[in-house]
N, C-alpha and C positions, 0 to 999 in steps of 0.2 A: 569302901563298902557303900552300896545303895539301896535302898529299901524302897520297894515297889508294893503299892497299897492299890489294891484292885478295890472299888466302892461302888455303889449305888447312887446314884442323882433319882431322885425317886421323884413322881407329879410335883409333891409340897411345895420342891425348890427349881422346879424347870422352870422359871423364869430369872433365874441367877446367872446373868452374864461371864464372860472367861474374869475379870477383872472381881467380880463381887467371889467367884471363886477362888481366885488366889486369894483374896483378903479372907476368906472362910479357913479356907485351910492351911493357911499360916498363923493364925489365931489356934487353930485348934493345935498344932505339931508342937507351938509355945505350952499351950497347955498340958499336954502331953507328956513336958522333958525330957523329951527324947532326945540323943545329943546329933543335933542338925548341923550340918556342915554348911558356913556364911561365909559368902563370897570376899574376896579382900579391898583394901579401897577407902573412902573415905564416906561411900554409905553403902554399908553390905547388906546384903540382904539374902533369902534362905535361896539355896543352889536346891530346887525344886521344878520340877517341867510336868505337864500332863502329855498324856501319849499324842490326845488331840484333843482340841479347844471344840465343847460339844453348843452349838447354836443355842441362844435363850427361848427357852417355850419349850424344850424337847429334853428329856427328861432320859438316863442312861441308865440300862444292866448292869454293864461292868465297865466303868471308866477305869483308868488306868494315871495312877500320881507315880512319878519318881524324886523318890528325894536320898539325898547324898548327905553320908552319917559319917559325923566327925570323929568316932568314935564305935569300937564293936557294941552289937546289942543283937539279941537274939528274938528270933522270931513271936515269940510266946511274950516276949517283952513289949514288941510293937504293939502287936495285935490288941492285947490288955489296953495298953497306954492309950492308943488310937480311938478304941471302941469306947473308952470312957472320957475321949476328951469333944470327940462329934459327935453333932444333935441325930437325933433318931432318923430324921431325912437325908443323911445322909452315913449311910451303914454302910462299916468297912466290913467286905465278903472276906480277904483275905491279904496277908502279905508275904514278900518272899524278898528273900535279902542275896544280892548278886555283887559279882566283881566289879569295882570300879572300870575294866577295862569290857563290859558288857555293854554292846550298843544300848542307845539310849532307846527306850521304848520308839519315841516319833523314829525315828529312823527303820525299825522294823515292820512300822504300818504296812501291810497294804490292801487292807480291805476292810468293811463295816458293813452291817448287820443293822435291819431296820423293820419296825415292824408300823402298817400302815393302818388305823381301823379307821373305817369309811361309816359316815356319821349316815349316810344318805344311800337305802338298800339297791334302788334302782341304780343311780352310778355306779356303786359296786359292783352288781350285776356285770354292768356292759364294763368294766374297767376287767373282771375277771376274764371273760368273754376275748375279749382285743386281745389276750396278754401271749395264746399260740404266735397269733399273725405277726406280734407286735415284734415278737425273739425271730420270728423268721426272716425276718430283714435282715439283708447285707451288712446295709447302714443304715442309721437312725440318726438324722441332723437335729440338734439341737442348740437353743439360743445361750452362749453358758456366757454370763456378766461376770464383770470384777472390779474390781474399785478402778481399773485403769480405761479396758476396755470391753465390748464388745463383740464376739464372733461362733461362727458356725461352729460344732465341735460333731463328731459321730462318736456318738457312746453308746454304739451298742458293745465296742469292744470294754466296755466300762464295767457292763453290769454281769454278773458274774450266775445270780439265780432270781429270779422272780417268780414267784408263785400266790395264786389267790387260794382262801379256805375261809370257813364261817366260823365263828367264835362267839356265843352267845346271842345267836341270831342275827351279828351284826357281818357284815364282809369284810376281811382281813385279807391285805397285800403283805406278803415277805419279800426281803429282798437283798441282797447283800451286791454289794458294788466296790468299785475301787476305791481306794482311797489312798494312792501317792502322789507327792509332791506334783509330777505332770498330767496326772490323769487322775482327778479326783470324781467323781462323781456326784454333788448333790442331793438329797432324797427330795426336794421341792421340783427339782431341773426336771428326775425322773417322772414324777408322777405329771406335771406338764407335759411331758412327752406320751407317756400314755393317756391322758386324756384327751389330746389331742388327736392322737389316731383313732381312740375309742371315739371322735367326733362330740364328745361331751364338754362341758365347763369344769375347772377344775371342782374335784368338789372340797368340800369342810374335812377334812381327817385327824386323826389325832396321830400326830409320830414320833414313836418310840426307838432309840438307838440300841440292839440288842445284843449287840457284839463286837469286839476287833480282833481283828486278824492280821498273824502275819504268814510268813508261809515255809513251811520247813517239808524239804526233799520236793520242792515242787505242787505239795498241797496246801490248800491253808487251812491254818489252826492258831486257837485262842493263843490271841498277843502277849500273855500272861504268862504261857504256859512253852514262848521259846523257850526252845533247847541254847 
């Protein structure tokens, strides 16, 4: 059995790297007693994965934990245990308990959800402005890095919907993109790329991660919520 804890990374703690997050929520699932299932070996440690490692400073809707239960426990047990053992910045929305032979969340990825608020009204302007022309490209070359290398990549086949809209006066880009293993998409790479054809610098934005996706009969839909 595996228990899949859909939560919130909310502003407080978007600066908590993937590493201070395991240490978070391995503190709390002890707290919790919930009965976790630990690897075997001569130092085990909790059989727990996130769907995906969400970048320090950016702050998530619904991340997604999976953790593997030594032991049956029922939904309404988690949920309780969970919600009383993490700090308020980080609120469990819900969980749902699946077969051990249920792929594993990262494996069903393929898509994310991002929402862009542009600090600075005139760039937003022209980044809204660019964004027909920008989807009407064939291809979109962009500079994508990695810890190895360097190269061209075309992600417009990446980016799945981009839309601008105003939100308290301020300018808001949506966006949801790929996100597997060969073709991930960045939301930093993206908005370089627009701003780039928008002829602007990039500007100051605040970015929020607002969903995952995987994709069932060919559409996609909340990662949480495979069939």
């Amino acid at each position: 059995m595996r228990l899949l804890i859909e939560f919130e990374k909310t502003e407080r703690v978007r600066h908590l790297g993937l590493l201070d997050m395991q240490r978070t929520m391995q503190r709390a699932l002890r707290r919790s007693h919930l009965p976790v299932s630990y690897s075997k070996g001569f130092n085990p440690h909790m059989n727990m994965s996130f769907a995906s490692a969400l970048s320090s400073g950016i702050p998530g809707d619904s991340e997604i934990l999976d953790v593997a239960m030594a032991e049956p426990v029922t939904e309404a047990e988690a949920l309780s245990a969970l919600q009383a053992a993490l700090p308020a910045a980080l609120p469990v929305i819900r969980v749902r308990l699946v077969d051990d032979r249920f792929k594993k969340m990262g494996a069903l990825l393929e898509a994310a959800s991002y929402r862009f608020t542009i600090h600075d009204a005139e760039a937003g302007a022209a980044l809204k402005a660019a964004i027909p022309a920008f989807l009407a490209q064939r291809e979109i070359m962009a500079l994508r890095k990695s810890k190895s290398a360097e190269r061209m990549v075309d992600i417009r086949p990446m980016i799945f919907e981009l839309a601008g809209e105003t939100d308290n006066g301020l300018p808001v880009l949506q966006a949801t993109v790929s996100f597997t293993e060969p073709a991930t998409l960045k939301p930093t790479l993206l908005l370089e790329a627009l701003s780039g054809f928008a002829g602007i610098p990039v500007p100051s934005v605040f970015i929020r991660r607002t969903g995952l996706f995987g994709r069932c009969n060919g559409q996609l839909c909340p990662l949480f919520d495979m069939p």
